[in-house]
C-alpha positions in Angstrom: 133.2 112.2 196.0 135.8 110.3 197.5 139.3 111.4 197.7 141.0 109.0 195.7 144.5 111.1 194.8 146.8 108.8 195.3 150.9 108.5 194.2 152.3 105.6 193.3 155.4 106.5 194.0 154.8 106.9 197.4 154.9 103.6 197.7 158.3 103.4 196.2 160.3 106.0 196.0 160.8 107.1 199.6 163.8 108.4 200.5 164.8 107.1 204.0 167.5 107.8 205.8 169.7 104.9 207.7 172.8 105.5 209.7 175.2 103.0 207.9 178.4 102.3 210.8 181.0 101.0 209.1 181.9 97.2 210.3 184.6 96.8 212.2 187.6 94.8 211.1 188.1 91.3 211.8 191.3 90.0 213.1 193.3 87.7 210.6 193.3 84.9 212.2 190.6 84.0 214.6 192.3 80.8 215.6 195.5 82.9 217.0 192.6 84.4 219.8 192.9 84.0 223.6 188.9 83.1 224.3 189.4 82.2 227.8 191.2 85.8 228.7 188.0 87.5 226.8 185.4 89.1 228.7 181.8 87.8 228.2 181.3 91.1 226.3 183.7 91.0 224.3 182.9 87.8 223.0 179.1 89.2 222.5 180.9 92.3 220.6 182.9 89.7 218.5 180.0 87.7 217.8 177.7 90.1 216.7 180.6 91.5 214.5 181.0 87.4 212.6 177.6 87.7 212.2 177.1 91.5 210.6 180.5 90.4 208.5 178.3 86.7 207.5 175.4 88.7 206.2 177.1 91.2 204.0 179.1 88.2 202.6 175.8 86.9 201.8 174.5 89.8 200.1 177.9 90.1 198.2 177.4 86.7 197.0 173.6 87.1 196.0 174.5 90.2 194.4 177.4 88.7 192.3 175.3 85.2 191.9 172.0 87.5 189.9 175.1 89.1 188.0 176.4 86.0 186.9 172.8 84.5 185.8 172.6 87.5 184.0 175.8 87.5 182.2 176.3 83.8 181.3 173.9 83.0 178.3 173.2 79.5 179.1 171.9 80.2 182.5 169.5 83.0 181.3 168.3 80.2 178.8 167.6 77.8 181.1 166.0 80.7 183.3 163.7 81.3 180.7 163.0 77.9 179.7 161.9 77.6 183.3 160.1 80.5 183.7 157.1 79.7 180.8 154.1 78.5 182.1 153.2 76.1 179.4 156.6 74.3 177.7 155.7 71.9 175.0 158.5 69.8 173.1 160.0 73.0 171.0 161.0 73.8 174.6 162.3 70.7 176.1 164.4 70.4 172.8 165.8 74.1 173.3 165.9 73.3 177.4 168.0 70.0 176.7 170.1 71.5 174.1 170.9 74.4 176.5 171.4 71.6 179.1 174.3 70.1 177.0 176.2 73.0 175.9 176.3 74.4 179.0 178.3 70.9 180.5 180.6 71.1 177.8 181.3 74.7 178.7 181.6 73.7 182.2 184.1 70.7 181.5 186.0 73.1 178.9 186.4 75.5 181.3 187.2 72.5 184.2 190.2 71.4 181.9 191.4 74.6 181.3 191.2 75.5 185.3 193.3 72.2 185.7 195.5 73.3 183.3 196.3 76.9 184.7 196.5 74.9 187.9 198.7 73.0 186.9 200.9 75.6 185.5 200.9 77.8 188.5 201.7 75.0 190.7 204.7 74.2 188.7 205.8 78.2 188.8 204.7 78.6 192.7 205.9 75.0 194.0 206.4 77.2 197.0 202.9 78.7 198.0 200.9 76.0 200.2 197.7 77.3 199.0 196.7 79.6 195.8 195.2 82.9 196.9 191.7 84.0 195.6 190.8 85.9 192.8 189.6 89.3 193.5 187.4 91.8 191.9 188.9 94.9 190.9 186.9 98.3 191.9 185.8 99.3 187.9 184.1 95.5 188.2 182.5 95.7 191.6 180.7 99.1 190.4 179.6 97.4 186.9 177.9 94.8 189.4 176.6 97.3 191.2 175.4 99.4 188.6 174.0 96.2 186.7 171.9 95.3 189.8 170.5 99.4 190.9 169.5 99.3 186.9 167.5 96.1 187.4 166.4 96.7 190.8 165.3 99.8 188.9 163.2 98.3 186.5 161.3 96.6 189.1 160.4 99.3 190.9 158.9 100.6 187.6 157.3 97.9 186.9 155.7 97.4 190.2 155.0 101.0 189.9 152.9 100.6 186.8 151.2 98.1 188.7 150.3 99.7 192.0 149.2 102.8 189.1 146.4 100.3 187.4 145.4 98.6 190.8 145.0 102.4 191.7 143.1 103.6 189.0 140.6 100.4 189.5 139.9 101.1 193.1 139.6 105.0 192.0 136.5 103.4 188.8 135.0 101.6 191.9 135.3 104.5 194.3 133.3 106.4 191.4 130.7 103.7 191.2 130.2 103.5 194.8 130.2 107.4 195.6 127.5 107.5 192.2 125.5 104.5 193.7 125.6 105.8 196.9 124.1 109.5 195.3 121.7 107.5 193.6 120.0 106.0 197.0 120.3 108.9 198.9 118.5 110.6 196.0 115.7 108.3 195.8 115.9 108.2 199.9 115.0 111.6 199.3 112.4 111.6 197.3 110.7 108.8 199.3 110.5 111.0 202.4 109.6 113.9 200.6 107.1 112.5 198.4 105.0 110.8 201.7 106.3 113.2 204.7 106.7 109.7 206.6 110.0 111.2 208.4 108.9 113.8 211.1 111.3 114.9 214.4 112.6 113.2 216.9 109.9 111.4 219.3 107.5 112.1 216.8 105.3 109.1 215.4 105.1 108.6 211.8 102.1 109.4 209.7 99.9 106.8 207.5 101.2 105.9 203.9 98.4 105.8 201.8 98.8 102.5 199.7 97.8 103.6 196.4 100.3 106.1 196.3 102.9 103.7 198.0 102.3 101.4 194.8 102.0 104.1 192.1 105.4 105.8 193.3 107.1 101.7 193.1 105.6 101.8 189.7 106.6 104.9 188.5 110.5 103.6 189.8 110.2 100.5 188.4 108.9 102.0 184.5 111.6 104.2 184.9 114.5 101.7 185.4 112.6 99.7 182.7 113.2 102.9 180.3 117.2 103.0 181.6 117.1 99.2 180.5 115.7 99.9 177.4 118.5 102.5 176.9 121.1 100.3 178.0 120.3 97.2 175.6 119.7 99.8 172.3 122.9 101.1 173.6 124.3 97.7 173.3 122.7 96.4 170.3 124.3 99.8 168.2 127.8 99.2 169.7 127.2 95.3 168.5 126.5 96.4 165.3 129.3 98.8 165.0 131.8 96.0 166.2 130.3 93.6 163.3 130.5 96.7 160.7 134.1 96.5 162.1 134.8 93.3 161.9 133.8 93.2 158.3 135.9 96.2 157.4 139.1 94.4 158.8 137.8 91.5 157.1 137.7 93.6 153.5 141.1 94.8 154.3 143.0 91.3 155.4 141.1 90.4 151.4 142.3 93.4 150.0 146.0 92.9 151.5 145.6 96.0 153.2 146.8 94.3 156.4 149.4 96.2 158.5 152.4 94.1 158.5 154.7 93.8 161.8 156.8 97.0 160.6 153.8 98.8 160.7 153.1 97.9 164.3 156.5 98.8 165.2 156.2 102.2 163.8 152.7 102.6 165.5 153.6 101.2 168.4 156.8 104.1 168.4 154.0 106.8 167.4 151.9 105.3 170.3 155.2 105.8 172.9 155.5 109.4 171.5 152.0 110.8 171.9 152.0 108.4 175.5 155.0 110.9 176.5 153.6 113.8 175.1 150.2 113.2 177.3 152.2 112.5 180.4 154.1 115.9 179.8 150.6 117.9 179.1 149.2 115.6 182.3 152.4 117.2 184.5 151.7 120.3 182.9 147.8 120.6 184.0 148.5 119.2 187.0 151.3 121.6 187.8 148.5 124.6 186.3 145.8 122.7 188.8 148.6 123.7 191.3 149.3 126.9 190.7 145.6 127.5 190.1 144.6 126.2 193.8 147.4 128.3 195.1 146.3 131.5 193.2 142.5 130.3 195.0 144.0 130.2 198.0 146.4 134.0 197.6 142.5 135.0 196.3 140.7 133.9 198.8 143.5 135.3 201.7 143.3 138.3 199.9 139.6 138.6 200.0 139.2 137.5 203.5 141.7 140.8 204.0 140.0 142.9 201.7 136.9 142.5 204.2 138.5 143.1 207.0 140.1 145.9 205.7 136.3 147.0 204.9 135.3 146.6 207.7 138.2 148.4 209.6 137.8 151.4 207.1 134.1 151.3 208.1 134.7 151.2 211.9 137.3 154.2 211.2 135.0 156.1 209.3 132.6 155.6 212.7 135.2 157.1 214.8 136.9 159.8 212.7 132.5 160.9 212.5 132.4 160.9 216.3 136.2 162.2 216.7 134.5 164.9 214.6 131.5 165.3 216.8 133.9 166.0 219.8 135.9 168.1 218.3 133.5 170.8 217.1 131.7 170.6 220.6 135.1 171.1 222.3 135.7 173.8 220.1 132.1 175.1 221.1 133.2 175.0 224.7 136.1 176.7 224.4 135.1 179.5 223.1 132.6 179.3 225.5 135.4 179.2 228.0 137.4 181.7 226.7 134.4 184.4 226.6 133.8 183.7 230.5 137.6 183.9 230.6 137.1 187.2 229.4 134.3 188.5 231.4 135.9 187.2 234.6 139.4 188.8 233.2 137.3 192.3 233.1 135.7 191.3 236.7 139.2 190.9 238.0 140.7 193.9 236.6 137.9 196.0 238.0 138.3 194.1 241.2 141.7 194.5 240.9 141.4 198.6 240.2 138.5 198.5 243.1 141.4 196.6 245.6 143.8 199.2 244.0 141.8 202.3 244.5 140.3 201.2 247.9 141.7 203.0 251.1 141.2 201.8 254.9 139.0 204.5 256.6 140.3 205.6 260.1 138.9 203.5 263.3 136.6 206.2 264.9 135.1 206.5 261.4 134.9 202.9 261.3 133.2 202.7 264.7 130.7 205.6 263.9 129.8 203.4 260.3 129.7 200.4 262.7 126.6 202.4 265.1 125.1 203.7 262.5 125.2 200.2 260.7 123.2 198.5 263.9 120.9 201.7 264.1 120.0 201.0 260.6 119.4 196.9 261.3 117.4 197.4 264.2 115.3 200.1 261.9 115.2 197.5 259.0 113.9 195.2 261.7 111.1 197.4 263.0 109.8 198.2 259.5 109.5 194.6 259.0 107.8 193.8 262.1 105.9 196.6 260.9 105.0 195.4 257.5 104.2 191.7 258.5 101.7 193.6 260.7 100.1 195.7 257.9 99.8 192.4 255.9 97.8 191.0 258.6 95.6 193.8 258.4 95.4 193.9 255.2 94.8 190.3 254.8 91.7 190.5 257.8 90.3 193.9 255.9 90.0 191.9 252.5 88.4 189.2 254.4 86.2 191.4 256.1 85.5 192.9 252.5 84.7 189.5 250.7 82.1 188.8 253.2 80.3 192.3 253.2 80.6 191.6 249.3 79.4 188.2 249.5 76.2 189.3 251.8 75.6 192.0 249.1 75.3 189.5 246.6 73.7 187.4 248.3 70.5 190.2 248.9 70.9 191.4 245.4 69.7 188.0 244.4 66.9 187.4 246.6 65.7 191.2 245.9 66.1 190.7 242.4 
């Protein structure tokens, strides 16, 4: 489905910020100004300055001019006299009448302007010109807080409106996102049913017609059955609006009519349950909130809780081997310490040997010396000696082996 959340009041109420300078002031008389002694700038600075002054003048006066067609009673008549779409002579009467009273008003309140006019100029004979009326700060702030309250009403009203355009394009996302389900569905099916989609570079296989046209059949007797469904559907809801229509018609016999009171007080009922479902809709949607977010701690959490597993896991792995190592290095050393202690005891004997020993004299040592290289040359001798014997003995055992061969040899021909 389409995402199709949208606020309304996004479109509305967005708070921007804009840097508001403060105009500055103009000089009282413009006419008293040296032009020709002012620099090209400052003529650009005091024109743009006029002009900034001209526009909030204007929206001054179009913010006092909606004020005063909101106030004066004859002017909101003729506003809406001129605002129906179809006037008939009911309406021209009203719109003339309202045309007439308002001149009188006007021309009453001409006279009496003449009048004050008069007055003051016979008080003031003095003052050249009368000095405008201004409005007093409590007034300017009623304006103001006339026209945010009505400016306010628009926006709510163009707020209810973007809110049912909204919901429309949200019915024909809907029907879209189901229509487009629907054809990928029967898409689908299609290829499934006949296998005629195969990989890429791949030629399709044959469609055997028969079951081309049974499967359009079977399709078409099935939106033939929604049809059906759809026009019983109607016929019942036809029926239930005449059964309705007759019921209303007993009643309005009966006099059981609700009367515009009635209305009024279903129409408050209607306002009260409206406000109650937008609280309980604020309310599931905040829940939806705080349900996504409690998804989301959930899922984090999760996500943790595995790695977490699988840490503990790859611990448990390494604390197993640590294990390993550690009773193999406890293995070697006591295997260490025992040679430790056999080459300890082969030291101290060494050491008691070293301790013990005593340097015999140097004749002594020259006699051991002699009687060392009589005893090599000897050792050599005897094995000069032996290596012969072996040779002997190895040519007597040939010598043998042969005279035993040749005895076997004539005990077998004898035999």
């Amino acid at each position: 489905m389409a995402n199709t959340d949208v606020n309304p009041s996004s479109f509305v109420n967005q708070e921007t910020k804009i840097d508001v300078k403060p105009l500055p002031d103009l000089p009282e008389d413009l006419h008293a100004l040296d032009f020709e002694s002012m620099t090209d700038q400052d003529l650009q600075d005091l024109m743009q300055n006029l002009m900034d002054h001209n526009e909030n003048l204007e929206l001054e006066n179009q913010l006092y001019e909606s004020y005063y067609q909101r106030t004066n009673p004859y002017v909101m008549k003729l506003n809406k006299l001129n605002d129906t779409s179809d006037p008939n002579s009911k309406q021209e009467m009203d719109l003339d009448s309202a045309l007439t009273e308002w001149e009188l008003q006007k021309k009453i309140k001409k006279r009496q302007q003449s009048s004050r006019r008069d007055d003051r100029k016979k008080k003031r004979k003095d003052e050249e010109e009368e000095k405008p009326l201004l409005l007093t700060v409590d007034q300017k702030l009623e304006i103001i807080g006339r026209a945010h309250d009505e400016f306010k009403e628009k926006i709510e009203k163009k707020k209810d409106k973007w809110e049912r355009a909204i919901d429309e394009i949200k019915a024909e996302l809907e029907e879209i996102d189901l229509r487009l389900i629907d054809i990928n569905k029967s898409i689908h099916d299609f290829s499934r049913d006949f296998e005629a989609y195969h990989s890429k570079g791949k030629r399709p296989n044959k469609i055997n017609a028969e079951k081309f046209v049974k499967y359009f059949e079977d399709r078409l007797r099935m939106k033939d059955a929604i049809i059906e469904k759809c026009r019983l559907k109607k016929t019942t809801l036809k029926i239930q609006k005449n059964k309705l229509y007759i019921q209303l018609k007993q009643k309005e016999e009966m006099g059981e009519v609700l009367h515009a009171i009635d209305f009024d007080q279903l129409q408050i009922e209607n306002k009260q349950y409206l406000a109650k479902i937008d609280e309980r809709n604020t309310e599931l949607i905040k829940l939806k909130m705080t349900a996504g977010r409690t998804i989301q701690i959930l899922n984090k959490y999760k996500n943790n809780l595995q790695q977490s597993s699988q840490e503990y896991d790859k611990l448990k792995s390494e604390i197993s081997q640590r294990k390993e190592i550690y009773s193999k290095l406890l293995a070697e050393v006591n295997k260490v310490s025992n040679e430790k202690d056999k080459v300890e005891w082969v030291n101290t004997k060494f050491k008691k040997k070293i301790d013990e020993y005593k340097v015999p004299e140097v004749m002594e040592y020259i006699d051991l010396k002699i009687e060392q290289n009589e005893l090599q040359k000897k050792l050599k001798n005897w094995k000069i000696k032996v290596e012969i014997a072996e040779m002997a003995l190895k040519r007597i055992r040939k010598i043998w082996n042969q005279i035993k061969n040749t005895q076997k040899k004539t005990l077998t021909e004898a035999n």
